[in-house]
GUZATI-946499 format. One record per atom (N, C-alpha, C): residue number from 1; chain; atom name; x, z, y. Coordinates in Angstrom, 2 decimals, decimal comma. Example, Ala and Ser with C-alpha at 12.3 -4.5 7.8 and 13.67 -1.06 7.14 Angstrom:
! GUZATI-946499
[1 A N [13,19 7,80 -5,69]];
[1 A CA [12,30 7,80 -4,50]];
[1 A C [13,20 7,80 -3,30]];
[2 A N [12,85 7,08 -2,25]];
[2 A CA [13,67 7,14 -1,06]];
[2 A C [12,90 7,87 0,03]];
***
This chain:
! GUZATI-946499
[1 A N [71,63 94,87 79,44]];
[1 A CA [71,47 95,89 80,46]];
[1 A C [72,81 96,52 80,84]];
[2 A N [73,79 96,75 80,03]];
[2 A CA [75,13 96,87 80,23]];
[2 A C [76,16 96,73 80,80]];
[3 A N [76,16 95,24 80,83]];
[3 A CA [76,26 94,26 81,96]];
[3 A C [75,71 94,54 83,19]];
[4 A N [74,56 94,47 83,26]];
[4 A CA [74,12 94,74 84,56]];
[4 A C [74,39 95,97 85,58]];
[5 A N [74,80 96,80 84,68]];
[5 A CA [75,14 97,76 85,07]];
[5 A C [76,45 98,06 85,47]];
[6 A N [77,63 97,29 84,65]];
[6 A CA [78,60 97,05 85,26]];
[6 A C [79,11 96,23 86,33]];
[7 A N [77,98 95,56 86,81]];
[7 A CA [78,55 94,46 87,82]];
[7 A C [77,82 95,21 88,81]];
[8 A N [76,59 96,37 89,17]];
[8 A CA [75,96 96,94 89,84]];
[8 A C [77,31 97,79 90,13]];
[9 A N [77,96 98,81 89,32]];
[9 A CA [79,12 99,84 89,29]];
[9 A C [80,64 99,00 90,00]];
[10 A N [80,70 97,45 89,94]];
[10 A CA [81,64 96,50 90,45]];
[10 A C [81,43 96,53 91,77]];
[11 A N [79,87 96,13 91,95]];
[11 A CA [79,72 95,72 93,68]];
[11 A C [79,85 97,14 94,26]];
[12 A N [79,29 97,90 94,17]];
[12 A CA [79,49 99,16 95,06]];
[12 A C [80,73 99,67 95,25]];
[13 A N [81,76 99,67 93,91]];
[13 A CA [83,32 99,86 94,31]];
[13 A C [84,00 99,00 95,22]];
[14 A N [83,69 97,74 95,35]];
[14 A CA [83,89 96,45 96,01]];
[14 A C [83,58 97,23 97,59]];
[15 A N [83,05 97,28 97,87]];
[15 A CA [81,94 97,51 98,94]];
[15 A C [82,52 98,94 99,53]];
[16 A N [82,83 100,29 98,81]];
[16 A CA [83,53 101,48 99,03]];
[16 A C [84,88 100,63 99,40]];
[17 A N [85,75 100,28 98,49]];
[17 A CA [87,17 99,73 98,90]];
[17 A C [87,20 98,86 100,60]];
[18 A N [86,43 98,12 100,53]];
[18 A CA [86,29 97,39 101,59]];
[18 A C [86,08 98,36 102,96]];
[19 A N [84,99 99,42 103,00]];
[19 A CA [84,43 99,83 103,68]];
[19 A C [86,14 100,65 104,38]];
[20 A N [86,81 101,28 103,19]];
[20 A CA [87,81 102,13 103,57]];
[20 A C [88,64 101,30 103,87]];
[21 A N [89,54 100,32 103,88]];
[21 A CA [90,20 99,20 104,10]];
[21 A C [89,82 99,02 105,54]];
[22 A N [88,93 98,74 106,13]];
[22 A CA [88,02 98,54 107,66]];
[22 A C [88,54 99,53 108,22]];
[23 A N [88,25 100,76 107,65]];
[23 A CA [88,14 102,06 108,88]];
[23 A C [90,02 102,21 108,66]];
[24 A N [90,71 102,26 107,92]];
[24 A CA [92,13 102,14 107,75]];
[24 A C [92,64 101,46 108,59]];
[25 A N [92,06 99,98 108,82]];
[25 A CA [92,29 98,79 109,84]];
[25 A C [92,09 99,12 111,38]];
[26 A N [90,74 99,72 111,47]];
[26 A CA [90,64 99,92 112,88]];
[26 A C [90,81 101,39 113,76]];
[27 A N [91,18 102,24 113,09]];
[27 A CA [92,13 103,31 112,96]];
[27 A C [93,22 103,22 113,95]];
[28 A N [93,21 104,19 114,88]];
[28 A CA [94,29 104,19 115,78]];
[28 A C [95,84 104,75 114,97]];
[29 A N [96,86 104,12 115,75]];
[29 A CA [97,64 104,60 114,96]];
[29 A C [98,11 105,99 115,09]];
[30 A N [98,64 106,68 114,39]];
[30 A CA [99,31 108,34 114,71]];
[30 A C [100,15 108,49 115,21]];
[31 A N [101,05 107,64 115,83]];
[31 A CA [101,88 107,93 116,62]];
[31 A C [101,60 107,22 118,12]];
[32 A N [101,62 107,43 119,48]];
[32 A CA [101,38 107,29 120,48]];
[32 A C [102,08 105,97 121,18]];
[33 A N [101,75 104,76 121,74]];
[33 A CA [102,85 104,29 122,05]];
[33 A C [103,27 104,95 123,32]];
[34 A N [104,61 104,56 123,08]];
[34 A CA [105,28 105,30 124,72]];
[34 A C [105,41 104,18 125,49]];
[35 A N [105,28 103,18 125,63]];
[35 A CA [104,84 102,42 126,38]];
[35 A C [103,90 102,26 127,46]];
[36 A N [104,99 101,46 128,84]];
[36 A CA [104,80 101,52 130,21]];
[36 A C [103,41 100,65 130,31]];
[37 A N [103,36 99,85 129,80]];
[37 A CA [102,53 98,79 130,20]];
[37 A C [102,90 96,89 130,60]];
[38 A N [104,36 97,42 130,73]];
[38 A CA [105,35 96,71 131,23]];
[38 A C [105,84 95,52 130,11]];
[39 A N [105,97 94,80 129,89]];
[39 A CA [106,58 94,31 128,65]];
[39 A C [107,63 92,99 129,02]];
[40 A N [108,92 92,86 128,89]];
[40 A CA [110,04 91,79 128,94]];
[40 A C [109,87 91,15 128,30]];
[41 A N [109,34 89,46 128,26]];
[41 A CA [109,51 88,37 127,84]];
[41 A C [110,74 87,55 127,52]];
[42 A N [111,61 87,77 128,71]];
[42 A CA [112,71 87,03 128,51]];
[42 A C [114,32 87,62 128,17]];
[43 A N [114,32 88,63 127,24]];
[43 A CA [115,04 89,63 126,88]];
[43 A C [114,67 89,75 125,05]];
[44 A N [115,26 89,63 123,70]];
[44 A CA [114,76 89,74 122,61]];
[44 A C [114,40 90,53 122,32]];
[45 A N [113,69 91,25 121,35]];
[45 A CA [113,40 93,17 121,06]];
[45 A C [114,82 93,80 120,78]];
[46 A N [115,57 92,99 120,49]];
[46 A CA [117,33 93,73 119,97]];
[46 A C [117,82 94,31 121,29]];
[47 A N [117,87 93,92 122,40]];
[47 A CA [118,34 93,51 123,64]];
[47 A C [117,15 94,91 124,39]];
[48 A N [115,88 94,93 123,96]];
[48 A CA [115,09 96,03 124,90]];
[48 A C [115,36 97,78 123,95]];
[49 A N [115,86 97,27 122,53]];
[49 A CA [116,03 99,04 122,05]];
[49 A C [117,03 99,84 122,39]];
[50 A N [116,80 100,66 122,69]];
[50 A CA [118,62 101,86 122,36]];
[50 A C [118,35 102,32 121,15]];
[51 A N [117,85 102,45 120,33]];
[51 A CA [117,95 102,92 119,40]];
[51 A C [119,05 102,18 118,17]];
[52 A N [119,11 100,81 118,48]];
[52 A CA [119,58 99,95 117,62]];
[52 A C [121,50 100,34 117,94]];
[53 A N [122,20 100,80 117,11]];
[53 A CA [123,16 101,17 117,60]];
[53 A C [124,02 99,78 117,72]];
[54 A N [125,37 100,05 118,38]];
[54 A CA [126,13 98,89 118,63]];
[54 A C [126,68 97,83 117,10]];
[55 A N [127,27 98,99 116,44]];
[55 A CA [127,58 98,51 114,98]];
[55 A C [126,69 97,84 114,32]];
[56 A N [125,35 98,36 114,24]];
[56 A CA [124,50 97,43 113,78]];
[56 A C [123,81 96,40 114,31]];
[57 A N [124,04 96,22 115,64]];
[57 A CA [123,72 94,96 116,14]];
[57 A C [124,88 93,89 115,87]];
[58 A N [126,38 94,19 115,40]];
[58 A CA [127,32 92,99 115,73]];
[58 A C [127,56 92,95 114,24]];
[59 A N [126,50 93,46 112,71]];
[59 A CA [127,13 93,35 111,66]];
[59 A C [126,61 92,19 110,82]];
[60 A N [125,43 91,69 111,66]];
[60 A CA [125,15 90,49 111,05]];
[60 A C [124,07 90,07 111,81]];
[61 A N [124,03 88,32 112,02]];
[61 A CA [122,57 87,92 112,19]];
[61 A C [121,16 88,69 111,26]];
[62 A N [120,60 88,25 112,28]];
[62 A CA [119,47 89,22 111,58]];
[62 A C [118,64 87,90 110,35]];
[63 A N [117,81 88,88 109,79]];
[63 A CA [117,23 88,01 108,63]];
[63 A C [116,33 88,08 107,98]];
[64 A N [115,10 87,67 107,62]];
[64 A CA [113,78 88,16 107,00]];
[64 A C [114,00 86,62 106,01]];
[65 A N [113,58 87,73 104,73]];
[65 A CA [114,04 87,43 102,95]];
[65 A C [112,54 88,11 102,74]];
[66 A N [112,80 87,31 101,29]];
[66 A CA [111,43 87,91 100,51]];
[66 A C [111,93 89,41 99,73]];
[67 A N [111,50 90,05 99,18]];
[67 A CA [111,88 90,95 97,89]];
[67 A C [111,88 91,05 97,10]];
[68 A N [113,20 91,50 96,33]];
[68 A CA [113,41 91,28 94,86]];
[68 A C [113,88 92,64 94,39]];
[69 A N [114,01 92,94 93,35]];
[69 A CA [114,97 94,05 93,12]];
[69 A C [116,03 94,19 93,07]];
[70 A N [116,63 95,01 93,82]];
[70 A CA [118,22 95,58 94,11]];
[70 A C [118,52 95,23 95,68]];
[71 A N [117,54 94,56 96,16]];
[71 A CA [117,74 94,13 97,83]];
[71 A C [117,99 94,93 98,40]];
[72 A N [117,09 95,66 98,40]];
[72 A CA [117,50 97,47 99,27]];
[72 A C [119,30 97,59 99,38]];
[73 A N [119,31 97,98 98,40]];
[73 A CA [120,38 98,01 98,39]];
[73 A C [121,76 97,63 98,38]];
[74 A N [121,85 96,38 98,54]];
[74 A CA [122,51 95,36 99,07]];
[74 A C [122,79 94,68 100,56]];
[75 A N [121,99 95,67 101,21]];
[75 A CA [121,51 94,54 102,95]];
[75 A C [122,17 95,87 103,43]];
[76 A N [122,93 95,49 104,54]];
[76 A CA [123,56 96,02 105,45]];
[76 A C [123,34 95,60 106,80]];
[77 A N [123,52 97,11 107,30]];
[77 A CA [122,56 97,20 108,91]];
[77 A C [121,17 97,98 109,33]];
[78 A N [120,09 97,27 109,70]];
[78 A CA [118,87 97,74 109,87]];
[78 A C [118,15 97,36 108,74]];
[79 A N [117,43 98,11 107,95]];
[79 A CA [116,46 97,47 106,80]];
[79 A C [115,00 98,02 107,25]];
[80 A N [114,42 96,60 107,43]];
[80 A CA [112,78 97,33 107,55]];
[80 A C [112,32 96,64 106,17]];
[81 A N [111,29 96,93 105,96]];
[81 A CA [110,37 96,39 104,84]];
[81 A C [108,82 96,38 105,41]];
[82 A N [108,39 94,67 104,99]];
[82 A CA [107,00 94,31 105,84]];
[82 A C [106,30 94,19 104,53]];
[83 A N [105,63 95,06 104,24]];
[83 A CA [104,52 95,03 103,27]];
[83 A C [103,45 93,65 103,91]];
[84 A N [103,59 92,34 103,33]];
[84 A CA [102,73 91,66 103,79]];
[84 A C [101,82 91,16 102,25]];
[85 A N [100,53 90,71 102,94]];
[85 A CA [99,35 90,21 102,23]];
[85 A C [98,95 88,88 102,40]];
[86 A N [99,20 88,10 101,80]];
[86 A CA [99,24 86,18 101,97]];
[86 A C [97,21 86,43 102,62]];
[87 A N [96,63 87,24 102,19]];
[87 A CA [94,95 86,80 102,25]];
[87 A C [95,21 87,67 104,02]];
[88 A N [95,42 88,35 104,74]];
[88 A CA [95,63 89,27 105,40]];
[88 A C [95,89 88,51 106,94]];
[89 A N [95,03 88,43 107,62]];
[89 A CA [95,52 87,58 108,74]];
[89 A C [96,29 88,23 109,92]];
[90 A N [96,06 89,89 109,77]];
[90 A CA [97,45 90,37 110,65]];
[90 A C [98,94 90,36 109,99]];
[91 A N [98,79 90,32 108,60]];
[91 A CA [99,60 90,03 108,19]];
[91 A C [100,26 88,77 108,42]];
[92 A N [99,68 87,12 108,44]];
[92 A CA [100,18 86,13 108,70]];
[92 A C [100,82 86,14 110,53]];
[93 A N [99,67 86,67 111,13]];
[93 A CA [100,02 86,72 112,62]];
[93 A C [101,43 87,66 112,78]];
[94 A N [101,80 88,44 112,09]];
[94 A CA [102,98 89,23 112,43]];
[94 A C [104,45 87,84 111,50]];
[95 A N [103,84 87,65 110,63]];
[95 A CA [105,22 86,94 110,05]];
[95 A C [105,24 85,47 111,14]];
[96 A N [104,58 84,78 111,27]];
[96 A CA [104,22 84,15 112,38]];
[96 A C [105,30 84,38 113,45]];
[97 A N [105,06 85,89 114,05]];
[97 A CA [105,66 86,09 115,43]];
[97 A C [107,49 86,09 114,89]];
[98 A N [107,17 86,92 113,72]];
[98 A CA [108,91 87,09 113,48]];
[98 A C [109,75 85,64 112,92]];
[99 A N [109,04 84,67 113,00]];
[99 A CA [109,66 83,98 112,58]];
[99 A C [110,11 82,67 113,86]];
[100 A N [109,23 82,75 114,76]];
[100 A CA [109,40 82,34 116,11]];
[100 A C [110,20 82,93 117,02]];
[101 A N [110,28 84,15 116,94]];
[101 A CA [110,97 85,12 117,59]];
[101 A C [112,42 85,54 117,05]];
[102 A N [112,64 85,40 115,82]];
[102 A CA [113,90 85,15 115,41]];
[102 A C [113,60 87,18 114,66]];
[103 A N [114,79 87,32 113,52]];
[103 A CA [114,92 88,84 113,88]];
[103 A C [116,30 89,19 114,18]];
[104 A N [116,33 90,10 114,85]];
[104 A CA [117,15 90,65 116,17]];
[104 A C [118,95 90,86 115,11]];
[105 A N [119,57 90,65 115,61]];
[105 A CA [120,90 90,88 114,75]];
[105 A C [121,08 92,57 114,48]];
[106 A N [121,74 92,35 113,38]];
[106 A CA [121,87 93,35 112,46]];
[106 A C [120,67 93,82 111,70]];
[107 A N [119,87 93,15 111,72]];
[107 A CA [118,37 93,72 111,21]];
[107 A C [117,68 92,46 110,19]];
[108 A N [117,50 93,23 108,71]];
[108 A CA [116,79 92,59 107,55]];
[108 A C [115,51 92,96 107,73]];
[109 A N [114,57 91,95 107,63]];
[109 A CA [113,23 92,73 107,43]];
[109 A C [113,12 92,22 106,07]];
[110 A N [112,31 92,48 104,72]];
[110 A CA [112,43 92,09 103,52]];
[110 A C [110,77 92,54 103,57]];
[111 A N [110,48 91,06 103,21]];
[111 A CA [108,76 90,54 103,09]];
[111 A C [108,69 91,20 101,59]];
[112 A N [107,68 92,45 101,62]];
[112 A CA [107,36 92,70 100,31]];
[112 A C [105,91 92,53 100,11]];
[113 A N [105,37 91,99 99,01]];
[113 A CA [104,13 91,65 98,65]];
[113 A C [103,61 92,76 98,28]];
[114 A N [102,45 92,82 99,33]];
[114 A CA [101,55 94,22 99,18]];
[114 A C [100,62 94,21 97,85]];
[115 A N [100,22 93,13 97,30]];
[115 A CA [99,59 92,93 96,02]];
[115 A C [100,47 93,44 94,77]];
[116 A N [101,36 92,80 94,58]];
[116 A CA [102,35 92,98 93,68]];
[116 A C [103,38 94,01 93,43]];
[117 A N [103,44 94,61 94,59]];
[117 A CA [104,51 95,83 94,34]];
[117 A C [103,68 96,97 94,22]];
[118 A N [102,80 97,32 93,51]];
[118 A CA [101,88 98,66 93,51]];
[118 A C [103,19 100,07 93,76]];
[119 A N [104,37 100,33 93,01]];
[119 A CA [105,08 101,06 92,70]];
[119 A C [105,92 101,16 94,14]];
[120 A N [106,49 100,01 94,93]];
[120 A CA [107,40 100,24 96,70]];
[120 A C [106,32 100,70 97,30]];
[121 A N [104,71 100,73 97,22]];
[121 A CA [103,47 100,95 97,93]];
[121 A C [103,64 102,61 97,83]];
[122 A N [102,95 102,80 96,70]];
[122 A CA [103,58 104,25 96,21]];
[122 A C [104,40 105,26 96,93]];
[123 A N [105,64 104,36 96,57]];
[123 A CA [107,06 105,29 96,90]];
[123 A C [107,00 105,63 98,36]];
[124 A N [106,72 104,57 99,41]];
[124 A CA [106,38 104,47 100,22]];
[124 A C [105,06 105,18 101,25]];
[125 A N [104,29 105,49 100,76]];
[125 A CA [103,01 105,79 100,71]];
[125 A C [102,80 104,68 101,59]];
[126 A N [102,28 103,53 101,02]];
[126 A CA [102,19 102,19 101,87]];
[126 A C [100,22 102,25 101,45]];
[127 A N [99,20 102,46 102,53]];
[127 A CA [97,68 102,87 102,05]];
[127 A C [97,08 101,22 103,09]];
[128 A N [97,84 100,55 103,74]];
[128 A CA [97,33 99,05 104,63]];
[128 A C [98,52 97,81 104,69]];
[129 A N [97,82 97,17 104,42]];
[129 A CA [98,73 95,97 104,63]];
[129 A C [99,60 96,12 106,07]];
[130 A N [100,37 95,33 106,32]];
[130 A CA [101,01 95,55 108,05]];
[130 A C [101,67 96,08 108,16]];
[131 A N [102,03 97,15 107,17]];
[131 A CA [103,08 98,73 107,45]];
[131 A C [104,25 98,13 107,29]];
[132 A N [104,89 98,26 108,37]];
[132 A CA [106,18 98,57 108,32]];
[132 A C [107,24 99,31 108,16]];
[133 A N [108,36 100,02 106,95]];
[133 A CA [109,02 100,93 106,47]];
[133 A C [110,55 100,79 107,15]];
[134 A N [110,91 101,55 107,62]];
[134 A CA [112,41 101,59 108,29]];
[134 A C [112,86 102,38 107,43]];
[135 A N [114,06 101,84 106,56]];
[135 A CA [114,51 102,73 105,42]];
[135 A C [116,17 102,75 105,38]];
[136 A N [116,93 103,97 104,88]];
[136 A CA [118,33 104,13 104,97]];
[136 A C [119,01 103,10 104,18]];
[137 A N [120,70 103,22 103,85]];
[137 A CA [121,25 102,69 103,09]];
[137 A C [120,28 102,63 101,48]];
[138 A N [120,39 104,17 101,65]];
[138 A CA [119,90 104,46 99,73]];
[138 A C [118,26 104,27 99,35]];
[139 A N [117,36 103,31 101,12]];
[139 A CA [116,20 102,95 100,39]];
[139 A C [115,33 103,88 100,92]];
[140 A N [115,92 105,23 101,11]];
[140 A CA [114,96 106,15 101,66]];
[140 A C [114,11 106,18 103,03]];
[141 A N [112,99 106,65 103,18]];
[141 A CA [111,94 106,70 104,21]];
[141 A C [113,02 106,90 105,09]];
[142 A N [112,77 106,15 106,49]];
[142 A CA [113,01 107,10 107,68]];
[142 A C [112,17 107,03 108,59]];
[143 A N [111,20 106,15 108,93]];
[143 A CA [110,34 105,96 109,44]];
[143 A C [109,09 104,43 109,11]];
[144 A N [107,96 104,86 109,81]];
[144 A CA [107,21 103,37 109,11]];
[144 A C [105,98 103,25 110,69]];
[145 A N [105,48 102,33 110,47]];
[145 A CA [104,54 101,93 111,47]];
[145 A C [103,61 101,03 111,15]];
[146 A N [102,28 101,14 111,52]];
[146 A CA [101,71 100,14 110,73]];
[146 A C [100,91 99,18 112,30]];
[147 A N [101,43 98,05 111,44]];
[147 A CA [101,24 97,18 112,80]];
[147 A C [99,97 95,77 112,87]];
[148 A N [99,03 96,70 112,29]];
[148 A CA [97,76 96,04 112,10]];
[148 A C [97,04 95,80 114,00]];
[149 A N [97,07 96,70 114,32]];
[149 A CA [96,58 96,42 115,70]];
[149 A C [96,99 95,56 116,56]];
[150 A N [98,42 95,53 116,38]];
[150 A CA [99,39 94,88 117,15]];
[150 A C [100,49 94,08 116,57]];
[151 A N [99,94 93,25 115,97]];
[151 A CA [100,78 92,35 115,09]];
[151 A C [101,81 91,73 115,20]];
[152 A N [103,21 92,18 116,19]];
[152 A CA [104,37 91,21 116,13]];
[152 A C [105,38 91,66 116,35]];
[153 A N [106,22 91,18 116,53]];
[153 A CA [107,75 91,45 116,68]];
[153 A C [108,27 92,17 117,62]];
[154 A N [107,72 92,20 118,27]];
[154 A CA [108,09 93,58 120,03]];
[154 A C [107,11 94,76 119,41]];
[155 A N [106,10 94,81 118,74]];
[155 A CA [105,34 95,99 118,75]];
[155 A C [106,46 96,53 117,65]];
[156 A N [106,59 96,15 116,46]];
[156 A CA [107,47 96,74 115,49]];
[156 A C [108,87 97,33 115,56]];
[157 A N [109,28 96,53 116,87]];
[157 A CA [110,96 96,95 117,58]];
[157 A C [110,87 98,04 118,58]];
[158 A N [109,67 98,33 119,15]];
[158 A CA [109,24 99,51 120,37]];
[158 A C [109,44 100,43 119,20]];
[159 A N [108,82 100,89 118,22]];
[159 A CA [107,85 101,24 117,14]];
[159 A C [109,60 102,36 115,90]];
[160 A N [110,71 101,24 115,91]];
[160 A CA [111,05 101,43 114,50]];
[160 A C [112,80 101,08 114,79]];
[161 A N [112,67 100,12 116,14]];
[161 A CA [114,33 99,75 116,36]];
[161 A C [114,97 101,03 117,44]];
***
């Protein structure tokens, strides 16, 4: 009976997690896009930001790496961090786009495994797969976006570049 009771106490947590995971997913995001409607195809996302300053566009090709420890702090330029999920299909559709699309010079994105890093999730307050973290030299927050709705490489550069 014990058993039974624990796999009864399994499915319903199963089922709560999931349920919140969904409404997390289809959740508008909190910040507004400012976006025209308009969108440049034949121009890269490096090429449509001002935000991306000059120095850090000419300090290096850009580059998406997996994560390890001490990366942070080693990459020079733009550092985003893509909390991705191998089971997660906005997740595949966004690495997908960035990898077709190239990433924009001066800019690391560093693929961190949303399973495995419980502790960058944390630090981060990383609560959905998709999120994207724009972080300083020393690692610190400066901004994040979570790009479940809009899974690719122009939504994340409107968003964070």
């Amino acid at each position: 009976m014990n058993k039974r009771a624990g796999l009864i106490i399994l499915i319903v947590m199963l089922l709560i997690g999931g349920s919140i995971t969904y409404l997390l997913a289809t959740s508008k995001p909190d910040k507004p896009s400012q976006s025209t409607g308009v969108q440049e195809t034949s121009k890269p996302p490096a090429e449509d930001n001002n935000r991306l300053t000059e120095d850090q566009a000419s300090s290096k090709p850009g580059e998406y790496v997996d994560y390890r420890d001490g990366i942070i702090a080693g990459t020079k330029g733009t550092t985003l961090l893509f909390f991705h999920a191998p089971w997660c299909p906005q997740c595949r559709a966004l690495e997908t786009d960035i990898k077709k699309e190239g990433v924009p010079e001066g800019v690391t994105i560093i693929k961190v495994d949303y399973d495995s890093n419980q502790k960058l999730r944390q630090e981060y307050g990383i609560t959905i797969q998709t999120t994207v973290v724009r972080v300083d030299e020393d690692g610190k927050l400066i901004e994040k976006f979570v790009a479940y709705d809009d899974p690719s490489l122009a939504a994340v550069a409107e968003e964070l570049l």
